[in-house]
C-alpha positions in Angstrom: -23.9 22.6 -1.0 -25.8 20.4 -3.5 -25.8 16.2 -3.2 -22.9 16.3 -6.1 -20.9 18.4 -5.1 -21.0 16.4 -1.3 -20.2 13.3 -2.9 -17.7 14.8 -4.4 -16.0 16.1 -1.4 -16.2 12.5 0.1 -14.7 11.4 -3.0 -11.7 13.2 -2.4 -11.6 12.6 1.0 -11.1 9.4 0.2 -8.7 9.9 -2.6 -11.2 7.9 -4.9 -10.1 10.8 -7.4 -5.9 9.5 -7.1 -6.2 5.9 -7.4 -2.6 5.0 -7.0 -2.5 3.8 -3.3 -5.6 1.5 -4.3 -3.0 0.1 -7.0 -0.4 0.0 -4.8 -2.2 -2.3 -2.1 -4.4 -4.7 -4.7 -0.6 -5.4 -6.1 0.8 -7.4 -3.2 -2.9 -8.8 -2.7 -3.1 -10.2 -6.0 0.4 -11.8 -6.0 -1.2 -13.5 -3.0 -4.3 -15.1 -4.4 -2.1 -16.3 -7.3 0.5 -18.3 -5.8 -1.7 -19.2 -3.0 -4.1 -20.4 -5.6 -1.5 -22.0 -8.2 -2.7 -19.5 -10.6 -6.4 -20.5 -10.7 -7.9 -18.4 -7.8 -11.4 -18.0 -6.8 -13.1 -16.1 -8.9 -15.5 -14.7 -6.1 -12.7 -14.4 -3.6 -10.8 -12.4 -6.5 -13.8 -9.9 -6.2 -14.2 -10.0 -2.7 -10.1 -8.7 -2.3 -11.1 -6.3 -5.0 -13.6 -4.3 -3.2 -12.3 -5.4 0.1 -9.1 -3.2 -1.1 -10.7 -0.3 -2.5 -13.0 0.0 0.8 -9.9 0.0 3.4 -8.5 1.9 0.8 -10.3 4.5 1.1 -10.9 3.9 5.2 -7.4 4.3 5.8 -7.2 7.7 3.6 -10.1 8.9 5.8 -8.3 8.1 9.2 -5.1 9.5 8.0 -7.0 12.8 7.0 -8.6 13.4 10.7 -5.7 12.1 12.3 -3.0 14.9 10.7 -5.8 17.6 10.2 -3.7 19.7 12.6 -0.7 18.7 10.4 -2.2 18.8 7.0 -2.8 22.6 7.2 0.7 23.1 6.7 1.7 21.4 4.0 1.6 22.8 0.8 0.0 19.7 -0.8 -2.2 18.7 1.5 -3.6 22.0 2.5 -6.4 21.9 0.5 -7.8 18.5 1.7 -11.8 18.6 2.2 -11.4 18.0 5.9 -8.6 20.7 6.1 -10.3 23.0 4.4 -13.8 22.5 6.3 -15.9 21.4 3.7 -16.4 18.4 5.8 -16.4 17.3 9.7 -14.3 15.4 11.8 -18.1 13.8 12.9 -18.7 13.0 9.0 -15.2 11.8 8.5 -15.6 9.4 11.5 -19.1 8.3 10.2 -17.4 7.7 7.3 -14.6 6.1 8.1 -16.6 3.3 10.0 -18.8 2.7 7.6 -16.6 1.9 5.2 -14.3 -0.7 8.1 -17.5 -2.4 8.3 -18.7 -2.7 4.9 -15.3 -4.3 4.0 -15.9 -6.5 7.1 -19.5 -7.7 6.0 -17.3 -8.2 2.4 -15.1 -11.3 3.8 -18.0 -12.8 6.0 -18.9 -15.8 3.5 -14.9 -16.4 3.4 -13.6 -18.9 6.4 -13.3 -18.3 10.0 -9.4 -17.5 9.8 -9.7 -15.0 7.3 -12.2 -13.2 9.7 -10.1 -13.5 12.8 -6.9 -12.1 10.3 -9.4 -8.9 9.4 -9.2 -7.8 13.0 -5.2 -6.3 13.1 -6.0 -5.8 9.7 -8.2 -2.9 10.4 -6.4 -2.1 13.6 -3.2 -2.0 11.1 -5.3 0.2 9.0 -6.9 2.6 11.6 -3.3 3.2 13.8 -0.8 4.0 11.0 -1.6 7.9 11.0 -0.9 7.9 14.8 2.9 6.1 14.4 4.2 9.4 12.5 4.3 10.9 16.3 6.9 8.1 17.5 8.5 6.1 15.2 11.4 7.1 13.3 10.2 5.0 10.5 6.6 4.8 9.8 6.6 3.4 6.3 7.3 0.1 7.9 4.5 -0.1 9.8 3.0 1.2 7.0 4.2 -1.7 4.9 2.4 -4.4 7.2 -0.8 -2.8 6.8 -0.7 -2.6 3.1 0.4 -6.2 3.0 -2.2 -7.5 5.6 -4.3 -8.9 2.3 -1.3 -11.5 1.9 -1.4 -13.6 4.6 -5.5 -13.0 4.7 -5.5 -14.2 0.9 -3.4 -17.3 2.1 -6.1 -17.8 4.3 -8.7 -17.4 1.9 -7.6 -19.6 -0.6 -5.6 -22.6 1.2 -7.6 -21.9 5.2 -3.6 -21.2 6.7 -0.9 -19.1 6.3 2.0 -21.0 5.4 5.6 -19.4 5.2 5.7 -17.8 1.9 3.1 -15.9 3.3 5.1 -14.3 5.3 8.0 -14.1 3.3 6.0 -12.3 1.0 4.3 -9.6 3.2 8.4 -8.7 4.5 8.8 -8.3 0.6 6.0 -5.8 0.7 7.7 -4.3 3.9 10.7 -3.2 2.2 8.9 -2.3 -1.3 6.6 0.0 1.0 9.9 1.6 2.4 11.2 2.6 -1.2 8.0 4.2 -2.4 6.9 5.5 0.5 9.6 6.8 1.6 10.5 8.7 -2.3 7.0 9.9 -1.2 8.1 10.9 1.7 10.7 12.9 0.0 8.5 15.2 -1.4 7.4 16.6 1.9 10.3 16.4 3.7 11.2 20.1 4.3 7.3 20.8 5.7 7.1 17.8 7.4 10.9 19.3 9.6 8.9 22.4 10.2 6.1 20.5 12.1 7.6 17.7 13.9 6.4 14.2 11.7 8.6 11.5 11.4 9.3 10.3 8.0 11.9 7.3 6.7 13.2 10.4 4.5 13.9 12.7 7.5 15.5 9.4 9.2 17.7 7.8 6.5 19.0 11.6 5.9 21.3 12.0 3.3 21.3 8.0 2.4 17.9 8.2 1.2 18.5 7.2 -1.9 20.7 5.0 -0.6 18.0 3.1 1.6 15.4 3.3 -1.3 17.5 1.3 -3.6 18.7 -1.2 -1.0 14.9 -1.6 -0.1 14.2 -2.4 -3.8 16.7 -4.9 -3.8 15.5 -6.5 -0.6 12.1 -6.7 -2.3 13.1 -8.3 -5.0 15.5 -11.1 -3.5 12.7 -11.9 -1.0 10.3 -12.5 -4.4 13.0 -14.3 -5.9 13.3 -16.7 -2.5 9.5 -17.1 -2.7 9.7 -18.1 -6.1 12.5 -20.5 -5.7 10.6 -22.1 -2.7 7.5 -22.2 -5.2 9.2 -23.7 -8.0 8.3 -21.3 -10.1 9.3 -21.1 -13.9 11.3 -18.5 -16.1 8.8 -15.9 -17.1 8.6 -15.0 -13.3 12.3 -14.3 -12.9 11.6 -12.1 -16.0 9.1 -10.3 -14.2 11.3 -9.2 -11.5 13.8 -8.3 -13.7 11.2 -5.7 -15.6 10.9 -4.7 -12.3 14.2 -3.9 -11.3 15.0 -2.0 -14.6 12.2 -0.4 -13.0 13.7 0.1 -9.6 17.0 1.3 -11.5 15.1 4.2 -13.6 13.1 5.5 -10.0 17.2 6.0 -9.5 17.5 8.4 -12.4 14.8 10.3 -11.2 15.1 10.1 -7.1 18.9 11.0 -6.9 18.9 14.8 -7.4 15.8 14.7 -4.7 13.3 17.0 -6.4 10.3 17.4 -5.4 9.1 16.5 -8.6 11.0 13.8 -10.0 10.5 11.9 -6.4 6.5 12.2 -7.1 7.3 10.8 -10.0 9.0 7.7 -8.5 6.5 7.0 -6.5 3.4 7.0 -9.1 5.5 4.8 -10.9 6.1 2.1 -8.6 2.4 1.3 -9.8 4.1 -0.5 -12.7 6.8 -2.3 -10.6 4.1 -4.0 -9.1 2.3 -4.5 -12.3 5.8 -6.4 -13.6 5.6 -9.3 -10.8 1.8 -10.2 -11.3 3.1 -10.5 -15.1 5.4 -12.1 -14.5 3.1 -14.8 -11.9 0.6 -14.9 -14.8 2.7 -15.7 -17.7 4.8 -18.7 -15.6 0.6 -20.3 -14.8 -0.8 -19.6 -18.0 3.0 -21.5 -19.8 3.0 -24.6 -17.3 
C-alpha cells in the first residue's frame, strides 16, 4: 500500500472525506464565541475552536470506529469502514486517536487555566460516547453534551467563566443533537434491532417523529430564552425562525421514515445551524 493511498484510509477513518459532523459541532461552538464575545471574538481564539473542532472531530470518529468494529460489520453502511474492513489496525487507530486528543490539547494551551481544566470531560465526553450505545436507552443525549462541550469552554475562553447562558445554550444543543441524531439514527434502525445498540430511534418507537420535532422546538425556545436574557435585537429572532421553517421541512421528509429522506434530514440540519449564527451576525454587525 503506497503513502496516498494510507493517508487516505486515515482520511476516511476519520470521516475527513464527510465533513458534516465537523459542521455540526463548529455550529454550537461559534454561537458561543459570538455572544460570549458580543460579536467581536478573538480572532486567534476563533482559530484555535476551528482546529480544536476539526481535531476532536475526527478523534471522536476514530474512537467510535474501534469501539463498534464488532458492530460496524453489520451494517450495511458502515461495513466498509477502513477499520472494518482491515485496511487499518485497532493499534493504528489507537495511535491515532491519541494523537489527535493531544494535539487539540497542545491547541488550547496559550488560552486560560479554566479552559484547560474544561478540556479534560471534554475529551472524556469525547472518548466514552461510543461505549453508552451498550446501556443507555438514549445515547444521542450524551452525545449532545459532548458536541456542545466547546460552549461553555468558549465562555471560558472569551470572558475566564461560564456564566448561565452557557449552560442554557449547551441544553439547547442537547435537544438539537436529539432531533438530528436521532433522524440519523433512523436510518439504521432495523440493523441496529438485529445487533443489540441502543438508539433514541429504537427508544422513542413509533413517536419518533414525534420526539424529533418536539426536540426542535425545545432547541429553539431555549435560543430564544438565551436571546431574551442577552437582549438581543430582531435579526436574531429572524434567524431562528429560518431555522424553524427548517425544522418544519426535515418534517416533510422524516414522517414516512425512509431511509433516505431521514439521511437527508440529517445533512441538512447543517443549515439550521447555519440560520442561528446568521442570525447572531446580522443583530452585532446592525447594533
Amino acid at each position: 500500500m503506497t503513502l496516498i493511498q494510507r493517508i487516505e484510509l486515515y482520511e476516511q477513518l476519520m470521516r475527513l472525506d464527510r465533513p458534516i459532523g465537523i459542521l455540526l459541532l463548529l455550529w454550537p461552538t461559534l454561537w458561543a464565541l459570538w455572544l460570549s464575545s458580543v460579536g467581536h471574538p478573538n480572532l486567534a481564539i476563533v482559530w484555535i475552536f476551528l482546529l480544536g473542532t476539526v481535531l476532536m472531530r475526527s478523534a471522536g470518529c476514530v474512537i467510535n470506529d474501534y469501539a463498534d468494529r464488532d458492530f460496524d460489520g453489520h451494517v450495511r453502511r458502515t461495513r466498509n469502514r477502513p477499520l472494518v474492513a482491515g485496511k487499518i489496525s485497532t493499534r493504528e487507530a489507537l495511535l491515532l486517536a491519541a494523537t489527535l486528543s493531544v494535539l487539540a490539547f497542545l491547541l488550547i494551551l496559550p488560552l486560560n487555566s479554566l479552559v484547560r481544566w474544561l478540556s479534560l470531560p471534554a475529551i472524556f465526553l469525547a472518548a466514552s460516547y461510543p461505549y453508552t450505545k451498550r446501556f443507555l436507552s438514549i445515547p444521542q443525549a450524551y452525545l449532545g453534551v459532548a458536541f456542545g462541550f466547546g460552549i461553555p469552554m468558549a465562555y471560558a475562553a472569551e470572558q475566564g467563566r461560564v456564566p448561565l447562558e452557557a449552560w442554557i445554550l449547551l441544553l439547547a444543543n442537547v435537544f438539537w443533537t436529539l432531533a438530528y441524531d436521532t433522524e440519523y439514527a433512523m436510518v439504521d434502525r432495523e440493523d441496529d434491532l438485529k445487533i443489540g445498540i441502543r438508539t433514541s430511534a429504537i427508544t422513542f418507537g413509533r413517536y419518533d417523529v414525534t420526539a424529533v420535532m418536539l426536540c426542535y422546538a425545545m432547541t429553539l425556545l431555549l435560543l430564544a430564552w438565551v436571546g431574551w436574557r442577552e437582549r438581543l435585537g430582531i435579526f436574531f429572532y429572524a434567524g431562528l425562525c429560518v431555522a424553524g421553517i427548517i425544522a418544519v421541512y426535515h418534517y416533510t421528509i422524516i414522517r414516512k421514515r425512509e431511509p433516505a429522506g431521514c439521511f437527508k434530514a440529517f445533512l441538512h440540519n447543517n443549515w439550521l445551524g447555519a440560520a442561528v449564527f446568521c442570525g447572531l451576525l446580522l443583530n452585532d454587525l446592525t447594533r
